[in-house]
C-alpha positions in Angstrom: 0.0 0.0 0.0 3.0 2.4 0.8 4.9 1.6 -2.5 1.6 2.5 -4.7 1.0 5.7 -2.6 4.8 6.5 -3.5 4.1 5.9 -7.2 0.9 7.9 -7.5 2.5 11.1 -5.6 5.3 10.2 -8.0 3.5 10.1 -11.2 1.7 13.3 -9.7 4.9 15.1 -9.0 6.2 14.3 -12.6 3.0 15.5 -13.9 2.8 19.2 -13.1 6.6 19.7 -13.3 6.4 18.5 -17.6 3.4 20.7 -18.0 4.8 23.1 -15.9 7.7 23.7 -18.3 5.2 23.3 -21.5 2.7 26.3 -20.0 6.5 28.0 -19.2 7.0 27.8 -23.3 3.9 29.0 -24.7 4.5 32.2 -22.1 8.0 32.3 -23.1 6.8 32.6 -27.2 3.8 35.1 -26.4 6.9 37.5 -25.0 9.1 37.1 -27.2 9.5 40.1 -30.0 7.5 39.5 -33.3 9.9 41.2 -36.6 7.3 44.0 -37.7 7.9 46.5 -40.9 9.2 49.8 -39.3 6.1 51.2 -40.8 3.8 49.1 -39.0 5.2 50.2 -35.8 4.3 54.0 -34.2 7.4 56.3 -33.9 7.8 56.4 -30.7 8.1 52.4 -30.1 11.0 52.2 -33.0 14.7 52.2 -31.7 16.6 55.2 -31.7 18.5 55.4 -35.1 18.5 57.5 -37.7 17.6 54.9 -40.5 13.8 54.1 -38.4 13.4 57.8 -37.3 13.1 59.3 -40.8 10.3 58.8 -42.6 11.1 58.2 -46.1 13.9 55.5 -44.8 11.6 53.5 -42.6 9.4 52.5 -45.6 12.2 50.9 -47.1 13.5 49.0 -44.2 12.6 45.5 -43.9 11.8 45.2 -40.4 12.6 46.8 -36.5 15.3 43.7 -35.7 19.1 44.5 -37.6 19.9 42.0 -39.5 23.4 42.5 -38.8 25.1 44.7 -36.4 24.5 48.3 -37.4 22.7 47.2 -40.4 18.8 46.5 -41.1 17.9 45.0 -44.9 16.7 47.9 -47.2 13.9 46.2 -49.6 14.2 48.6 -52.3 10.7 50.5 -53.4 11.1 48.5 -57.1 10.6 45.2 -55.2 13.4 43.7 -57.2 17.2 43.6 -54.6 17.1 44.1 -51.1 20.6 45.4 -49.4 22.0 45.7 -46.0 22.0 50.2 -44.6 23.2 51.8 -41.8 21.6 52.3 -39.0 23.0 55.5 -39.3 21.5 56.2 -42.5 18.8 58.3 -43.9 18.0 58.4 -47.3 17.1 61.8 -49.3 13.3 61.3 -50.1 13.5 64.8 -52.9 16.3 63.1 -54.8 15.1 60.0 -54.8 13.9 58.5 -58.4 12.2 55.6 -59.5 10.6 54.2 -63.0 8.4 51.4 -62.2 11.0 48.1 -61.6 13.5 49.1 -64.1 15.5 51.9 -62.7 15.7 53.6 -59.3 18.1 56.4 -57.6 18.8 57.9 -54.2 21.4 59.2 -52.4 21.8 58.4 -48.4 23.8 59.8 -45.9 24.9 57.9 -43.1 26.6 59.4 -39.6 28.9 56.8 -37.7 29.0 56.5 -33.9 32.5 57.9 -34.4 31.2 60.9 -36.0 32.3 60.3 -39.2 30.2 61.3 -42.4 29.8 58.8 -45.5 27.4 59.6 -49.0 25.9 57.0 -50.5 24.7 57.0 -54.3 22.7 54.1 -55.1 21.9 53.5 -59.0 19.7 50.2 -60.1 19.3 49.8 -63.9 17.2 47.0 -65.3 18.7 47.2 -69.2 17.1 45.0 -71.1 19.4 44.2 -74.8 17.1 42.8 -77.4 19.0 41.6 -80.6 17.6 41.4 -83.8 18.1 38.3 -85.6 
């Protein structure tokens, strides 16, 4: 009678403590930070760097989470490369150009935590050569 009592507190015991730790992962995964679009996100929740705080830049980033350090992915308004840009970067929204998915233009600057100043000219062209046969 003893040795069944010790089986059932047993059994019991090893009960709650496996679905303890399965209730301690679904809290884990409702905590954990879902990867939004910058632009999905109000200003005031977005990290603090230059590339998220301006406007014009934040509808190209990819999402809130860098993909490397100092670098979120850039999915570029013609749908057609994606590239890594600096935190630290903003892009010029006036001198930006685009026609459609075949050409797009815009300079960036970027400021580095060192205080050091880069330009950044970005040129896509989609040429297409069609030869007469």
């Amino acid at each position: 009678m003893f040795i069944k009592r010790k089986r059932i507190i047993l059994v019991l015991l090893s009960s709650l403590f496996v679905g303890g730790c399965q209730m301690s992962d679904e809290q884990s995964n409702e905590t954990k930070p879902v990867e939004q679009k910058p632009s999905e996100v109000a200003v005031e929740e977005l990290p603090n760097t230059r590339a998220l705080q301006d406007e014009f830049t934040r509808e190209m980033i990819k999402s809130t989470k860098e993909t490397e350090k100092g670098y979120y992915t850039l999915e570029s308004k013609t749908g057609v490369y994606e590239m890594l840009f600096p935190t630290g970067g903003g892009i010029d929204g006036i001198g930006y150009t685009r026609k459609g998915e075949s050409s797009e233009a815009f300079l960036a600057g970027i400021l580095y935590n060192d205080k050091t100043e880069a330009l950044l000219r970005i040129k896509y062209t989609n040429a297409c050569v069609l030869i007469n046969q």
